[in-house]
MIVEXZA-356165 format. One record per residue: residue in one letter; x negated, y, z negated of N, C-alpha, C in turn. Coordinates in Angstrom, 3 decimals, always signed. Example, Ala and Ser with C-alpha at 12.3 -4.5 7.8 and 13.67 -1.06 7.14 Angstrom:
! MIVEXZA-356165
PT  resn       npx       npy       npz      capx      capy      capz       cpx       cpy       cpz
PT     a   -13.190    -5.690    -7.800   -12.300    -4.500    -7.800   -13.200    -3.300    -7.800
PT     s   -12.850    -2.250    -7.080   -13.670    -1.060    -7.140   -12.900    +0.030    -7.870
This chain:
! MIVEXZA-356165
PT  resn       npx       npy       npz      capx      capy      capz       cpx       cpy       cpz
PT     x   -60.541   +25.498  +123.991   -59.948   +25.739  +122.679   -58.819   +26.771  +122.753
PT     x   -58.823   +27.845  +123.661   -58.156   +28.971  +123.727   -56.719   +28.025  +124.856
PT     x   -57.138   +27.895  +125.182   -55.746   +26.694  +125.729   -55.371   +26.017  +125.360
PT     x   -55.738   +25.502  +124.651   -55.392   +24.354  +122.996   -54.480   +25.042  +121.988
PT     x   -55.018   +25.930  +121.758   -54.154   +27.048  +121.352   -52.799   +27.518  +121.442
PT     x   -53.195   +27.874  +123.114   -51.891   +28.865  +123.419   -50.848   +27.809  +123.552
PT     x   -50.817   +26.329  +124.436   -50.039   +25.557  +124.327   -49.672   +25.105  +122.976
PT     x   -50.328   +24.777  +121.633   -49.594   +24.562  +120.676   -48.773   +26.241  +120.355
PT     x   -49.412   +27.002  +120.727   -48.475   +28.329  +120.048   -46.525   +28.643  +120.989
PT     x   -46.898   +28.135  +122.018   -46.022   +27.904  +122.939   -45.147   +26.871  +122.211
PT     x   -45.306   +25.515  +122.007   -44.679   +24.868  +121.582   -43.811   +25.084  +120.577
PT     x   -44.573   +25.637  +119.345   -44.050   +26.337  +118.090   -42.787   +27.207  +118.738
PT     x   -43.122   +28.135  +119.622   -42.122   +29.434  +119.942   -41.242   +28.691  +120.438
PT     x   -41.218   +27.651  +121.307   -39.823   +26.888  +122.101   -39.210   +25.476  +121.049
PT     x   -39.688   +25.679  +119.682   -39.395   +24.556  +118.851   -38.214   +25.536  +118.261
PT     x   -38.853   +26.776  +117.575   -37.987   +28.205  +117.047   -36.968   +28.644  +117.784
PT     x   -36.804   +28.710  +119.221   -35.964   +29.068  +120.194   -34.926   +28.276  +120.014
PT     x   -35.693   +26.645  +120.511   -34.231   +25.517  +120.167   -33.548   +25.510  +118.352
PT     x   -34.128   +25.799  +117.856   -33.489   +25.762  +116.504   -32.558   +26.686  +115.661
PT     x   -33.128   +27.801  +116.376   -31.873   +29.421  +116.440   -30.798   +29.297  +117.251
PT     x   -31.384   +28.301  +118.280   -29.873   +28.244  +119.406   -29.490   +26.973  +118.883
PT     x   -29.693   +26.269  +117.623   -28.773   +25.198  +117.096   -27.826   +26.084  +116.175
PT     x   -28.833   +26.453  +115.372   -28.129   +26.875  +114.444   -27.091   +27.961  +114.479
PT     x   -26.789   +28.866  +115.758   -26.387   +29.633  +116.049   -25.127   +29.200  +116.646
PT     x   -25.390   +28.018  +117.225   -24.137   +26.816  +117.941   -23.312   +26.861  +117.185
PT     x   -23.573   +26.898  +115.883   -22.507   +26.581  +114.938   -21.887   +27.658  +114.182
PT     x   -23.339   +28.163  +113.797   -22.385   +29.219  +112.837   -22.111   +30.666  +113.496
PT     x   -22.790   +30.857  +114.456   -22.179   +31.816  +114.876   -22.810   +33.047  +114.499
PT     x   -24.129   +33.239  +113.507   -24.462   +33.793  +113.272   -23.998   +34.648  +111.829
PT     x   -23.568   +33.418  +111.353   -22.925   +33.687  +109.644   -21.244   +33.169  +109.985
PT     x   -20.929   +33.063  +110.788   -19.702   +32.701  +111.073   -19.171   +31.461  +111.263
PT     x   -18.037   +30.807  +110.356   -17.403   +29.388  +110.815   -17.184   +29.045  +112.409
PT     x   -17.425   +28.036  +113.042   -17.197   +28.111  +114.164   -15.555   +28.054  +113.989
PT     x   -15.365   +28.802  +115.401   -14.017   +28.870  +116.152   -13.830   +27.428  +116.243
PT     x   -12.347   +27.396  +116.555   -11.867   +25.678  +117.320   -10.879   +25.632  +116.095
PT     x   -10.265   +24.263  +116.204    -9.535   +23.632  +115.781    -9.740   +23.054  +114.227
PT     x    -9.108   +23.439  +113.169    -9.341   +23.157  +111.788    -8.016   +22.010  +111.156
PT     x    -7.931   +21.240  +110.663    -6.883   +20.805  +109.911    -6.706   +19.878  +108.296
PT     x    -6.025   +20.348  +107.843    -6.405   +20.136  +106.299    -4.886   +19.771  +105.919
PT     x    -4.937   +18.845  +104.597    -3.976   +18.137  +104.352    -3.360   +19.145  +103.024
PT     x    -2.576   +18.603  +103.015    -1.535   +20.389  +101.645    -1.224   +19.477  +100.578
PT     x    -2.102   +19.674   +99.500    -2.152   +19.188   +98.296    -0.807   +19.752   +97.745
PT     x    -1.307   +19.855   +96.260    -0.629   +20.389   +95.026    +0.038   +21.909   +95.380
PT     x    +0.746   +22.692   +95.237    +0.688   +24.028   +95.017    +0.419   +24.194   +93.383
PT     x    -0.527   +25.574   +93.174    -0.971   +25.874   +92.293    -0.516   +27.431   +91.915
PT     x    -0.345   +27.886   +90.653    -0.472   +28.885   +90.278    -1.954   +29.790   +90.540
PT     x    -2.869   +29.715   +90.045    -4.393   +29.795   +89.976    -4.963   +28.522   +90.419
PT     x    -5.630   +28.460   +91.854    -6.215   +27.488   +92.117    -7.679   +27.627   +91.984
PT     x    -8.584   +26.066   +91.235    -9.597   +26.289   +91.158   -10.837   +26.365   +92.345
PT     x   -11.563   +27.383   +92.071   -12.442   +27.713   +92.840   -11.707   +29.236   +93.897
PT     x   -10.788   +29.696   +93.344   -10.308   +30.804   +93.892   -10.296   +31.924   +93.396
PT     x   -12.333   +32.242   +92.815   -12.171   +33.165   +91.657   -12.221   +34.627   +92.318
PT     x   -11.834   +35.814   +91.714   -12.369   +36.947   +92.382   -13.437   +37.373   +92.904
PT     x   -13.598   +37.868   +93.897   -14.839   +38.096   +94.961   -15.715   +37.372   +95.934
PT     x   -14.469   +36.394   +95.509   -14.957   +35.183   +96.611   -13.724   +34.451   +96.718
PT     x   -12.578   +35.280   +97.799   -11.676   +34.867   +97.484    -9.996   +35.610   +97.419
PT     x   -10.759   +35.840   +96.210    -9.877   +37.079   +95.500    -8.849   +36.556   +95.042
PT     x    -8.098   +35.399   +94.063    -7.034   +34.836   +93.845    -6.833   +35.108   +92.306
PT     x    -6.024   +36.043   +92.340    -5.972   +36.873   +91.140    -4.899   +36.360   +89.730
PT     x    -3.934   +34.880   +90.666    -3.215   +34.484   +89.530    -2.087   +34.799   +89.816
PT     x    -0.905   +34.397   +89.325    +0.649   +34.851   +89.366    +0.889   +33.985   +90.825
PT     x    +0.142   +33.437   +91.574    +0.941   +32.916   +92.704    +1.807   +31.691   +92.063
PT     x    +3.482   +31.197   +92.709    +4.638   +30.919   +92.621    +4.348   +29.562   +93.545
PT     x    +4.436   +28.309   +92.472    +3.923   +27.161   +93.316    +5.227   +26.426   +93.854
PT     x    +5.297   +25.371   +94.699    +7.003   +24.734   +94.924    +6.653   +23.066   +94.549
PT     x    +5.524   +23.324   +94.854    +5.241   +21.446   +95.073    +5.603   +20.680   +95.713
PT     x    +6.424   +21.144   +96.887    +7.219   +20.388   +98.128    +6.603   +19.734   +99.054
PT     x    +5.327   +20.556   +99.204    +5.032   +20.326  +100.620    +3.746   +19.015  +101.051
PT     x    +3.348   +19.090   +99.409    +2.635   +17.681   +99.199    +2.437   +16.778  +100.392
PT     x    +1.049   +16.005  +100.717    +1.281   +15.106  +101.725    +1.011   +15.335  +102.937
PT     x    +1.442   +16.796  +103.482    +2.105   +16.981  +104.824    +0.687   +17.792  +105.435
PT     x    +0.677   +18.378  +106.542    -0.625   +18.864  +107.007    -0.196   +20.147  +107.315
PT     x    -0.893   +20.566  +107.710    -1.422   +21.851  +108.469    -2.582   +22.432  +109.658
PT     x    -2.237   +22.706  +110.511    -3.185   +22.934  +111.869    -3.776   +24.832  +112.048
PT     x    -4.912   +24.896  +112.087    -4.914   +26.044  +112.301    -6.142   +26.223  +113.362
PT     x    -5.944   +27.061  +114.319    -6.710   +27.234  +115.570    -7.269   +28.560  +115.576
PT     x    -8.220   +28.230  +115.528    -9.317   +29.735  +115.138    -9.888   +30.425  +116.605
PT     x    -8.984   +31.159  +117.508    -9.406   +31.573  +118.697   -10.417   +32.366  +118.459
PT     x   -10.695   +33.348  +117.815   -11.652   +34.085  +117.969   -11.689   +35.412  +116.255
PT     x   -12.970   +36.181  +116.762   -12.575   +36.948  +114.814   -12.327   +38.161  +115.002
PT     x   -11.911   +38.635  +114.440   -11.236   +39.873  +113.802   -12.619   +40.934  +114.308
PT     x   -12.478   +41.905  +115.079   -13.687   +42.540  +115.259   -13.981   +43.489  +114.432
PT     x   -15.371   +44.539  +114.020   -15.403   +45.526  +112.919   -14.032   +46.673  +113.411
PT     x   -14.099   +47.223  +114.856   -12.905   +48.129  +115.010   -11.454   +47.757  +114.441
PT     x   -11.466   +46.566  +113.869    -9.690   +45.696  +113.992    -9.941   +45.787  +112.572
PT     x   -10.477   +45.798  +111.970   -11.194   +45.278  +110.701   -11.042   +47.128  +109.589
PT     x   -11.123   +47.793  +110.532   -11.427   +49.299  +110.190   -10.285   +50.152  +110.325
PT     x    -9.767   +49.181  +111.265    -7.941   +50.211  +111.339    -6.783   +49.410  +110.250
PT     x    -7.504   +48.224  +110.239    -6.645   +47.568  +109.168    -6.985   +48.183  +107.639
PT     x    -8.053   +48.667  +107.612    -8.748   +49.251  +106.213    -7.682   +50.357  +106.207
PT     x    -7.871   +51.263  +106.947    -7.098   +52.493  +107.337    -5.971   +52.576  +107.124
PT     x    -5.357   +51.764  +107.493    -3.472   +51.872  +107.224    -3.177   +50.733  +106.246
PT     x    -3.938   +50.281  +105.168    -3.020   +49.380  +104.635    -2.559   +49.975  +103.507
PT     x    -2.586   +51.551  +103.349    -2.184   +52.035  +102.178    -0.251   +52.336  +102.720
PT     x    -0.395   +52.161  +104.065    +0.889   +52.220  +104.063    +1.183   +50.763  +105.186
PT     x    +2.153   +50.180  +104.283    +2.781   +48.705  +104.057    +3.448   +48.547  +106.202
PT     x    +3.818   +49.754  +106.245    +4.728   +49.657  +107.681    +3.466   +49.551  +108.821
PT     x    +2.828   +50.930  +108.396    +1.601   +51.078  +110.075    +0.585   +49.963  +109.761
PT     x    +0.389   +49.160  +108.272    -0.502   +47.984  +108.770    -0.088   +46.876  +109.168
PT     x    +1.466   +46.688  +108.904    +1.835   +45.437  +109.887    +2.286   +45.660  +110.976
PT     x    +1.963   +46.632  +111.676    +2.160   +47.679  +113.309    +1.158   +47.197  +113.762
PT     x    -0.148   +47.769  +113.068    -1.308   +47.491  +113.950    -1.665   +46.330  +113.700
PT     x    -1.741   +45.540  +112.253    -1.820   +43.380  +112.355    -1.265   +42.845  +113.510
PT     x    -0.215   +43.062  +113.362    +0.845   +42.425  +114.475    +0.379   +42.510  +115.866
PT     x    -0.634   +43.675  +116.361    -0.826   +43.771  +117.566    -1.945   +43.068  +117.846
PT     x    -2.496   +42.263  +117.059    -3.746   +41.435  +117.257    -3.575   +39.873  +117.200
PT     x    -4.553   +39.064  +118.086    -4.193   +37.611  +118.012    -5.501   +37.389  +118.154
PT     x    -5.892   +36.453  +117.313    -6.603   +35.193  +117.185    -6.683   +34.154  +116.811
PT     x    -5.393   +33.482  +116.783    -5.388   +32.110  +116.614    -3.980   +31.481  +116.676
PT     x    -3.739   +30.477  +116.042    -2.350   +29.984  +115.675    -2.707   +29.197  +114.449
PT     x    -1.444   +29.295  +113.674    -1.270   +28.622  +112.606    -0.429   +27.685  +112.480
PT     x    +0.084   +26.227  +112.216    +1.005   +25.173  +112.510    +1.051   +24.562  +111.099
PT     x    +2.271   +24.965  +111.051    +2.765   +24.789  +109.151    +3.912   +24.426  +109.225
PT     x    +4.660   +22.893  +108.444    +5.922   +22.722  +108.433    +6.984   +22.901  +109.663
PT     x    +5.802   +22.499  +110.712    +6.637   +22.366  +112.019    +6.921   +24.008  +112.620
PT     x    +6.436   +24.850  +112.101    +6.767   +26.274  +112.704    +4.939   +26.546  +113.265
PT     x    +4.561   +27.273  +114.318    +3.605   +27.731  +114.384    +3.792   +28.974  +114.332
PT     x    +2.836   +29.739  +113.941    +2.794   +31.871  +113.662    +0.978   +32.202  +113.987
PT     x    +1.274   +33.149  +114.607    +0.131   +33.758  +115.004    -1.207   +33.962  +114.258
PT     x    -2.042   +33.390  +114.109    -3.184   +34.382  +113.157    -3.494   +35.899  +113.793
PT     x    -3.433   +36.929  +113.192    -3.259   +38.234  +113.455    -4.748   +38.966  +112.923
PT     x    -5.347   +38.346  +111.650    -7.021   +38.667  +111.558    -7.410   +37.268  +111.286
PT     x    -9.049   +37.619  +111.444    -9.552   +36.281  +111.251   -11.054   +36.604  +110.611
PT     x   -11.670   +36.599  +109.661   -13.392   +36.902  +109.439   -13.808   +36.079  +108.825
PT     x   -14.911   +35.985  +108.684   -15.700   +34.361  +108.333   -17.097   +35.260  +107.692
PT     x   -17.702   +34.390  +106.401   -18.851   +35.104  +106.116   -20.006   +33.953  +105.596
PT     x   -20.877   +33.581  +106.414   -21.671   +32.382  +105.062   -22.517   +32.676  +104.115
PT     x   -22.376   +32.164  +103.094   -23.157   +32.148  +101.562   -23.407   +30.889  +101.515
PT     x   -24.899   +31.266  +101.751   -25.885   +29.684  +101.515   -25.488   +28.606  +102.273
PT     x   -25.440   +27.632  +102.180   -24.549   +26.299  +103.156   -23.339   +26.693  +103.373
PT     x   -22.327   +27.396  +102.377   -21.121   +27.258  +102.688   -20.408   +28.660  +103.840
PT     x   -19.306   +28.057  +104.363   -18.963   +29.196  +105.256   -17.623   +29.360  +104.473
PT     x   -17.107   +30.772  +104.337   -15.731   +31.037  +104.392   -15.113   +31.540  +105.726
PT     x   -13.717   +31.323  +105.182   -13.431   +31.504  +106.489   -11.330   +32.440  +106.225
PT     x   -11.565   +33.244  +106.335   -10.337   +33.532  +105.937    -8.877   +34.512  +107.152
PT     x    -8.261   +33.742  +107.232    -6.904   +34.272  +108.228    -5.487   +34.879  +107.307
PT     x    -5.582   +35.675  +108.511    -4.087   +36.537  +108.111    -3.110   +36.636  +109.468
PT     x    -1.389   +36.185  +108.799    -0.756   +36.596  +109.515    +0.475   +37.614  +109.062
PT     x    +0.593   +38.369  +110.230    +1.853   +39.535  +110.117    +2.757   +39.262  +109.360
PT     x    +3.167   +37.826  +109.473    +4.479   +37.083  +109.309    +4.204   +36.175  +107.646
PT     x    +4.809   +35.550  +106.550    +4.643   +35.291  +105.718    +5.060   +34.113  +106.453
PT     x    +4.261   +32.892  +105.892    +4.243   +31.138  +106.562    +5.609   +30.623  +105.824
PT     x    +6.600   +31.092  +105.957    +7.861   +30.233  +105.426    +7.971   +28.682  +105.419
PT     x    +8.270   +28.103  +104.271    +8.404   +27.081  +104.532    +9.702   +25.867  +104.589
PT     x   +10.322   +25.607  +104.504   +11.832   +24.819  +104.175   +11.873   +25.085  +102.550
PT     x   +10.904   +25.188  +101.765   +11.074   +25.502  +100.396   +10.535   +26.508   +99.936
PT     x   +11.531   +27.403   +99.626   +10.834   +28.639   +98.865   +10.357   +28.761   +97.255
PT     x    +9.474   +29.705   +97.172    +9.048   +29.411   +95.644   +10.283   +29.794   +94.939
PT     x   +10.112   +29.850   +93.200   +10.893   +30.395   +92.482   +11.835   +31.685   +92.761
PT     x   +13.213   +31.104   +92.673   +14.284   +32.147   +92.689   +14.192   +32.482   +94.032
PT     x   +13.478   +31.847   +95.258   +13.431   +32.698   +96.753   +12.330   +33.516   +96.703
PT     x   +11.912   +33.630   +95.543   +10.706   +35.217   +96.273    +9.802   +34.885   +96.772
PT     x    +9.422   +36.099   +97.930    +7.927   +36.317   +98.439    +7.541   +37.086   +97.811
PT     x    +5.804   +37.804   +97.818    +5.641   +38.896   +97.518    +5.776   +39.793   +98.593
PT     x    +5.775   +41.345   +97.498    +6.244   +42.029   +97.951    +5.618   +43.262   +98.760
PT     x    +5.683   +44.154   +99.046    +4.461   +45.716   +99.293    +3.036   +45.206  +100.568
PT     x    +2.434   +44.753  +100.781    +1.757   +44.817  +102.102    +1.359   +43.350  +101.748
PT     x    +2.100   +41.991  +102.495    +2.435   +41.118  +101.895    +2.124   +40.303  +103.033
PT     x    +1.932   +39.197  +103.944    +1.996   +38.364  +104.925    +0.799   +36.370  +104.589
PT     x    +1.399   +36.497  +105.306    +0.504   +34.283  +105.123    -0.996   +34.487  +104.872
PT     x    -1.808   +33.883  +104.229    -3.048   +34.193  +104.031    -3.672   +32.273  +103.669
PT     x    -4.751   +32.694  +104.436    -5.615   +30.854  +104.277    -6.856   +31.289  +104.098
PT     x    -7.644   +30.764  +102.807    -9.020   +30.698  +102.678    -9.342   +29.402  +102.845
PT     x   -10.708   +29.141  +103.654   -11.233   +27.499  +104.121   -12.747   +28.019  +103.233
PT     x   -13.316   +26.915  +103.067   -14.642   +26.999  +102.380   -15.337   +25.763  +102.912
PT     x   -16.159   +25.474  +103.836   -16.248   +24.602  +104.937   -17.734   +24.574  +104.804
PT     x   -18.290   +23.363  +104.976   -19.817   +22.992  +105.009   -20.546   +22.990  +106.580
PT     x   -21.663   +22.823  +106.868   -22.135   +22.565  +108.286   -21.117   +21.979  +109.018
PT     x   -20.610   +21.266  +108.701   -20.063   +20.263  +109.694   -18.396   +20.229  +109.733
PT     x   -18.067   +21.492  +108.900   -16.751   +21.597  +109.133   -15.972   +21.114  +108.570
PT     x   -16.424   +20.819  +107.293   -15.767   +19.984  +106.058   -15.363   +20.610  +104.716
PT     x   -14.450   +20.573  +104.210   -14.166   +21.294  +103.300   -13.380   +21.124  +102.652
PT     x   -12.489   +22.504  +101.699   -11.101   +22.421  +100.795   -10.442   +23.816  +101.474
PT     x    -9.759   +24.550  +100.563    -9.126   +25.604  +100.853    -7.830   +25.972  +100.032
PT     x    -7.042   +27.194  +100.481    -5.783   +27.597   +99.186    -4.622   +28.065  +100.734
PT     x    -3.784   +28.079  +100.647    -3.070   +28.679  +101.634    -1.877   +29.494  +100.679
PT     x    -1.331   +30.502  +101.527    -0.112   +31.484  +100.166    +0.423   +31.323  +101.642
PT     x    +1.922   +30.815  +101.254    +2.722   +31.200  +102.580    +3.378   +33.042  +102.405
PT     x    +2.692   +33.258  +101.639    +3.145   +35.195  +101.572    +2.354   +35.515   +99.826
PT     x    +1.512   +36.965  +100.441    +0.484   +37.091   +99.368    +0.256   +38.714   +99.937
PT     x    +0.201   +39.589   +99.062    -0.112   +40.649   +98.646    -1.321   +40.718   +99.265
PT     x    -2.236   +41.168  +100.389    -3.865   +41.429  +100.628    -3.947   +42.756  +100.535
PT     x    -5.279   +42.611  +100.428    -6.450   +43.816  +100.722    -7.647   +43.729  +101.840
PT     x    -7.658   +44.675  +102.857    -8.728   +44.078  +103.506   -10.224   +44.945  +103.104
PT     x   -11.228   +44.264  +102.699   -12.237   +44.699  +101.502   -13.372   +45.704  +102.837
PT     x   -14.316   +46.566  +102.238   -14.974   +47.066  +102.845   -15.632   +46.451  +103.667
PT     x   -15.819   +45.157  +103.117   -17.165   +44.032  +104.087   -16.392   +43.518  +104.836
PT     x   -15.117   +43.578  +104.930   -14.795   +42.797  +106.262   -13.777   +41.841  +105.316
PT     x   -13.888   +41.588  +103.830   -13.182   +40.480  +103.870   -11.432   +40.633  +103.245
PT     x   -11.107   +39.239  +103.622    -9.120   +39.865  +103.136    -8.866   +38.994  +101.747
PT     x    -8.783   +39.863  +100.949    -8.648   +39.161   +99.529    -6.941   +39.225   +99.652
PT     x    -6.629   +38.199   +98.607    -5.177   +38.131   +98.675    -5.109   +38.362   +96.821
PT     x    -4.170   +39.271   +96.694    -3.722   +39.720   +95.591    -2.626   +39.323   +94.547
PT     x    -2.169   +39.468   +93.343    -1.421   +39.430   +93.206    -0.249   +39.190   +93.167
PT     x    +1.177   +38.590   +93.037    +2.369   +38.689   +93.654    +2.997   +37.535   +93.562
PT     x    +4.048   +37.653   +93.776    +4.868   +36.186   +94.051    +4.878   +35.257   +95.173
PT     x    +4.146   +34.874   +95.497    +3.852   +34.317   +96.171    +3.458   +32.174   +96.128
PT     x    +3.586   +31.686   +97.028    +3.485   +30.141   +96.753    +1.914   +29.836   +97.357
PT     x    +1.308   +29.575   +96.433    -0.436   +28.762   +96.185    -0.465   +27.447   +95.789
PT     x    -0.920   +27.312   +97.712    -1.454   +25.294   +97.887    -2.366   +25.202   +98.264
PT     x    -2.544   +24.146   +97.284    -4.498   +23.587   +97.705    -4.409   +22.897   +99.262
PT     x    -5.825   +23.170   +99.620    -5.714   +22.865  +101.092    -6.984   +21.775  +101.026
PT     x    -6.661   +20.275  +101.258    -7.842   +19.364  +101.019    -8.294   +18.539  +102.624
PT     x    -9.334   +18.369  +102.286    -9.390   +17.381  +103.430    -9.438   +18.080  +104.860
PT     x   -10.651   +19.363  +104.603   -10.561   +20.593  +105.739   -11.647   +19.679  +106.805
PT     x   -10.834   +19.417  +108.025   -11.976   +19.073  +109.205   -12.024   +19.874  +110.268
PT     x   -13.012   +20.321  +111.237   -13.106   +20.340  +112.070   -13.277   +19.561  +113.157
PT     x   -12.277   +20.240  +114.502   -12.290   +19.417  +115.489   -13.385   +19.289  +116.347
């Protein structure tokens, strides 16, 4: 009986083992997996839905063009933003110059927009319940052949920003600002603020 036992208790423990190392395969341990993402570029929006504050942070006033309709977007998620990268970016983003000093000196990924690729410079991912977010920043504002209204970007600590909202399997929607006002939040995450900036829905999010 006592061996009857220990082999079903054994079993149980190597059923738990394989199932933490599934689930861990993927998410990373709250995290979107890395790799290859690509999503098709809807509408641009002023306020896009499902881009409410604190999940997100899409505060409104973004500057839509409607150009880019149709066309895709590639983004390659090398690796995330670590708490030290995460903590110096907290640190200097009250001043606009030393946080795109120290952004700029970081890489994790690439971004492929309108035929230009630009660096992803942070990267953090957080899951809530099934869903994963997943949000990138670059140094550089994602220019596109069409600028929003009158030419403007925004302005004051300002660069490209992509939120993905992605299921198990790497499926999803998303908002992209080719230039957006952020904040990078205590928990790690980069809300995008305010500003003049151009907001497109991002549909049809797969992973590779």
């Amino acid at each position: 009986m006592i061996n009857r036992f220990n082999r079903f208790r054994s079993a149980i423990a190597s059923l738990t083992v394989i199932s933490l190392l599934s689930a861990l395969a993927f998410a990373g341990g709250g995290n979107a997996p890395t790799g290859t993402y690509t999503a098709s570029v809807g509408n641009s929006a002023g306020t896009v839905s499902g881009g409410a504050p604190g999940r997100g942070g899409f505060r409104g006033r973004g500057q839509g063009n409607g150009t880019a309709s149709g066309k895709s977007v590639t983004m390659n998620v090398g690796s995330y933003s670590t708490q030290e990268e995460l903590q110096k970016l907290r640190e200097t983003q009250g001043d606009p110059s030393a946080f795109f000093n120290t952004l700029s000196s970081y890489n994790h990924g690439t971004v492929t927009f309108e035929g230009q690729t630009f660096t992803v410079n942070a990267a953090y991912s957080v899951q809530t319940g099934s869903k994963y977010f997943l949000y990138l920043l670059t140094a550089n504002p994602l220019k596109t052949s069409q600028q929003g209204p009158r030419g403007r970007i925004a302005t004051g600590t300002a660069g490209g920003y992509i939120r993905l909202t992605v299921d198990a399997n790497g499926a999803g929607d998303g908002v992209l600002y080719t230039s957006a006002q952020v904040v990078v939040k205590n928990n790690g995450e980069i809300e995008a603020r305010a500003g003049a900036a151009t907001a497109t829905q991002l549909t049809g999010v797969t992973h590779q």
